[in-house]
Every structure is written in C-alpha cells, then in structure tokens.
MILO-364069 format. One record per residue (C-alpha): residue number from 1; residue in three letters; chain; y, z, x. Coordinates in steps of 0.2 Angstrom, whole numbers, always signed. Layout:
N
    k    r  c      y      z      x
  NUM  ALA  A      Y      Z      X
...
END
This chain:
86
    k    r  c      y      z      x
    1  UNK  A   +362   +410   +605
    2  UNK  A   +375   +421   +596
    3  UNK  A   +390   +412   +587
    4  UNK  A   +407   +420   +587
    5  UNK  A   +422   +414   +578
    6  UNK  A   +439   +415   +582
    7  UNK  A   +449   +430   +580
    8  UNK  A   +460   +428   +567
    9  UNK  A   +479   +425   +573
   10  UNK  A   +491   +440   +570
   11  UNK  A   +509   +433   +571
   12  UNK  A   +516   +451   +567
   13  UNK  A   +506   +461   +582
   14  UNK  A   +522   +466   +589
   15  UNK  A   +529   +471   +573
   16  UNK  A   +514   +480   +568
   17  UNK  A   +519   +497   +580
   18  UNK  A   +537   +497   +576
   19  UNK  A   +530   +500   +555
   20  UNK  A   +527   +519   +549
   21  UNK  A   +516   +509   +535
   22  UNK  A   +508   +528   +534
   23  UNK  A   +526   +534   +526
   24  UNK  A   +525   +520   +516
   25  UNK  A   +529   +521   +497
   26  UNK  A   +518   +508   +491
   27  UNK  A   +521   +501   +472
   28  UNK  A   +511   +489   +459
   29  UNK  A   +516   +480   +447
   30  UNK  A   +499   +481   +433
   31  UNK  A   +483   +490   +435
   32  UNK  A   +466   +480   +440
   33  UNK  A   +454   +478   +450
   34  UNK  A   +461   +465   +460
   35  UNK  A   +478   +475   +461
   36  UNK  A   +488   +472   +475
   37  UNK  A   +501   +484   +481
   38  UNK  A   +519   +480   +490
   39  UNK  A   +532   +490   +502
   40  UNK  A   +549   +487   +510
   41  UNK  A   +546   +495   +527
   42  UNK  A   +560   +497   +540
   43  UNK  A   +557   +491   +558
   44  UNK  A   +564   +498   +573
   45  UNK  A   +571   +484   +576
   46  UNK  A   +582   +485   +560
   47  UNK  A   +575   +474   +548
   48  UNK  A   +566   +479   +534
   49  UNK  A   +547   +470   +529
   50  UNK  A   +538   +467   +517
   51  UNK  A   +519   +475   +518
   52  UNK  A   +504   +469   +504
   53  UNK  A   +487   +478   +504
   54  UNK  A   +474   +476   +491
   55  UNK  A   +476   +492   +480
   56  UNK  A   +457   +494   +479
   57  UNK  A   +457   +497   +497
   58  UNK  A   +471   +505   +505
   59  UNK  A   +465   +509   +523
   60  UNK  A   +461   +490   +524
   61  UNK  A   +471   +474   +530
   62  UNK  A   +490   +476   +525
   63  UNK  A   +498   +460   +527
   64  UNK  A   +515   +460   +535
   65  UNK  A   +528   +448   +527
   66  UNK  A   +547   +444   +537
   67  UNK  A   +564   +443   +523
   68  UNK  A   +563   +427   +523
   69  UNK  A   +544   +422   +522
   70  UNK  A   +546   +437   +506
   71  UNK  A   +557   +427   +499
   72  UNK  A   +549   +410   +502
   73  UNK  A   +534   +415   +494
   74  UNK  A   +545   +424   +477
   75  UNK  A   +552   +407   +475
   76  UNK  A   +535   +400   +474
   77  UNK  A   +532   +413   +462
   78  UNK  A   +548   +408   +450
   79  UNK  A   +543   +389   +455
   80  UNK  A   +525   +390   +446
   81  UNK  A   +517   +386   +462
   82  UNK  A   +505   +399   +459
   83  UNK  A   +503   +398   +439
   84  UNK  A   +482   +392   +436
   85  UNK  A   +481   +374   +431
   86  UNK  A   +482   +373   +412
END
C-alpha cells in the first residue's frame, strides 16, 4: 500500500501565469547560505506582487505574496514577531 500526501494548496495558481518571474530582477539583502531573494513583479492584471525564492536555488519554489499579505508580513518584521527568543 503506497501513501500519498496531500498536494500542497497553491492560493496564487491563477496568478502564477499572469507573472514574467523569468524577467524578474531579483534582490538580497545579505549574503548566506540560507539567503533568500525578493521582487516586485507586475501582473496583468495590474497589481504588482511580491515573489521570494531561496537564493541557493533559484529554479525552485518562488513563493508569491499579494500588497497587502507583503505588508502584513513587514509589520511583523517591525513588530519583532520574527526576532529569536532571547
């Protein structure tokens, strides 16, 4: 008997096609191993999104973020929600 696990939900499939993440200029802020690497892509469809891929593999998962769920997640940033327990 073979197990199979779910396929993992992609809520920005119909985005994805309307992106040239190819064109993309991606930046960094430091240099590391576990590096990753942003982009503010324009959509057909007129808004402009936030794409993340791990700089150490750049033909892997891009993870495709909306204004608003960017901005959610720099708050976060400037609320300490990420900072390692001290």
């Amino acid at each position: 008997m073979s197990e199979s696990s779910p396929a993992a939900l992609d809520d920005k499939v119909a985005v994805r096609d309307g992106l040239d993440l190819d064109s993309a200029v991606w930046r960094r802020l430091e240099q590391g191993p576990d590096t990753v690497e942003f982009s503010f892509v324009p959509h057909t469809d007129g808004v402009t999104y936030v794409a993340m891929r791990q700089a150490s593999d750049p033909d892997g998962l891009v993870l495709v973020f909306t204004p608003s769920e960017w901005d959610a997640f720099l708050a976060g940033i400037r609320d300490g929600e990420f900072d390692r327990p001290r």
